[in-house]
Wavefront OBJ file of the C-alpha trace (Angstrom):
o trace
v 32.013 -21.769 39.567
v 35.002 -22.231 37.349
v 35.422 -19.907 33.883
v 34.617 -22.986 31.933
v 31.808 -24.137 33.577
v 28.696 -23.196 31.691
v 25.656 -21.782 34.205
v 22.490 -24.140 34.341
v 19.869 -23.166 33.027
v 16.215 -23.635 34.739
v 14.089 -24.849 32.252
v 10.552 -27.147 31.875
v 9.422 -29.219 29.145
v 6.512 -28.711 27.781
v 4.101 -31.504 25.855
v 2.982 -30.465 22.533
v -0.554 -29.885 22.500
v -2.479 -31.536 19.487
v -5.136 -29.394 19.554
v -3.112 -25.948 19.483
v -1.285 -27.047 15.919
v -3.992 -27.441 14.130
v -5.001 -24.993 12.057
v -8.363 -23.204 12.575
v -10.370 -22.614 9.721
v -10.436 -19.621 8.128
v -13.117 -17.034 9.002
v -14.912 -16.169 6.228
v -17.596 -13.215 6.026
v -21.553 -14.317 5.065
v -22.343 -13.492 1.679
v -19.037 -12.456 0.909
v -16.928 -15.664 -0.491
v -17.674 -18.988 -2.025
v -17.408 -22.157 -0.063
v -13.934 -22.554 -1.876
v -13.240 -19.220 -0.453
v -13.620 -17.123 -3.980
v -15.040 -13.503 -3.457
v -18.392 -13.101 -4.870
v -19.140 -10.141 -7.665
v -21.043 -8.578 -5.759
v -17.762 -8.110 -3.314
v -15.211 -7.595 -5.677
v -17.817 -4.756 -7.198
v -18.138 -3.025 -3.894
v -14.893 -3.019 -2.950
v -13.913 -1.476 -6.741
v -16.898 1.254 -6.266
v -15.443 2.108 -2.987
v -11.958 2.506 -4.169
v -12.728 4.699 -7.069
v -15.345 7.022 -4.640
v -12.580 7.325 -2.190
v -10.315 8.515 -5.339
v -12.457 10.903 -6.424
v -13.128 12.464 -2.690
v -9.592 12.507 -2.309
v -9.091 14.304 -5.584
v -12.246 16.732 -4.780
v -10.772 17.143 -1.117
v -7.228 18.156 -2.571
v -8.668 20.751 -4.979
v -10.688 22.508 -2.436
v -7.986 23.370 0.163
v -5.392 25.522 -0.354
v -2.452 23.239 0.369
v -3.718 21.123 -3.021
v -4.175 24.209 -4.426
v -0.643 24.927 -4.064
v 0.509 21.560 -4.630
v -1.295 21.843 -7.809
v 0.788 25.151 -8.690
v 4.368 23.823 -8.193
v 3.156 20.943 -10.335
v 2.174 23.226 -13.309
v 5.404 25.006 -12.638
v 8.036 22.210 -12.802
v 6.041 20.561 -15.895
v 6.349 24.109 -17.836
v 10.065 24.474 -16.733
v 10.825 20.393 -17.481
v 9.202 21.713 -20.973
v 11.000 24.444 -21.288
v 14.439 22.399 -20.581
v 13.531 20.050 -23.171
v 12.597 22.208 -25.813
v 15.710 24.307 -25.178
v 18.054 20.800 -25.291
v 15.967 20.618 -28.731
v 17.171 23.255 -30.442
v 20.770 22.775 -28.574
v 20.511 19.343 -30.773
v 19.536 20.900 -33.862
v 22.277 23.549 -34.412
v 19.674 26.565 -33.294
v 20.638 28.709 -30.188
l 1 2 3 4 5 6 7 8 9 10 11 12 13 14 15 16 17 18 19 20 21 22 23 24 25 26 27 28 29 30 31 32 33 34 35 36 37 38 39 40 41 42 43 44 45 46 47 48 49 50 51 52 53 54 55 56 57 58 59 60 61 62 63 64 65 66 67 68 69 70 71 72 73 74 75 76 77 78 79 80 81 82 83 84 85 86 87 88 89 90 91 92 93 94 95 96 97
């Protein structure tokens, strides 16, 4: 084989198959959409009622072990020390030391 020769390549050709184009229909839960594919209410409420219960057992799980706990804490402390920054850039501003 010379430098410039490229190497061949085994290949096969394959037919496109019709059927495998065309796109299947979307699968779409009883009771749960339209025919147009709109959710129902009563969907779109559940799924808002489950967000917002697991929210508040995420919120209720946090507060009842001690790593929220201490999460909690440094929270509380950076707020009071951003507060205290501010207030002290406040009366920096105003002439006061």
């Amino acid at each position: 084989m010379n430098a410039k020769e490229e190497p061949v390549l085994d290949a096969e050709l394959v037919e496109e198959n019709k059927d495998l184009t065309a796109a299947a229909p979307p699968v779409v839960p009883a009771g749960d959409y339209t025919e147009a594919g709109v959710p129902t209410f009563d969907y779109v409420r559940d799924r808002i009622e489950n967000r917002v219960a697991t929210g508040i057992g995420s919120a209720e799980l946090a507060d009842a072990t001690q790593e929220g706990k201490a999460v909690e804490d440094q929270f509380e402390a950076r707020k009071k020390a951003g507060l205290d920054k501010l207030e002290e850039i406040r009366r920096s501003m105003r002439g006061g030391a």
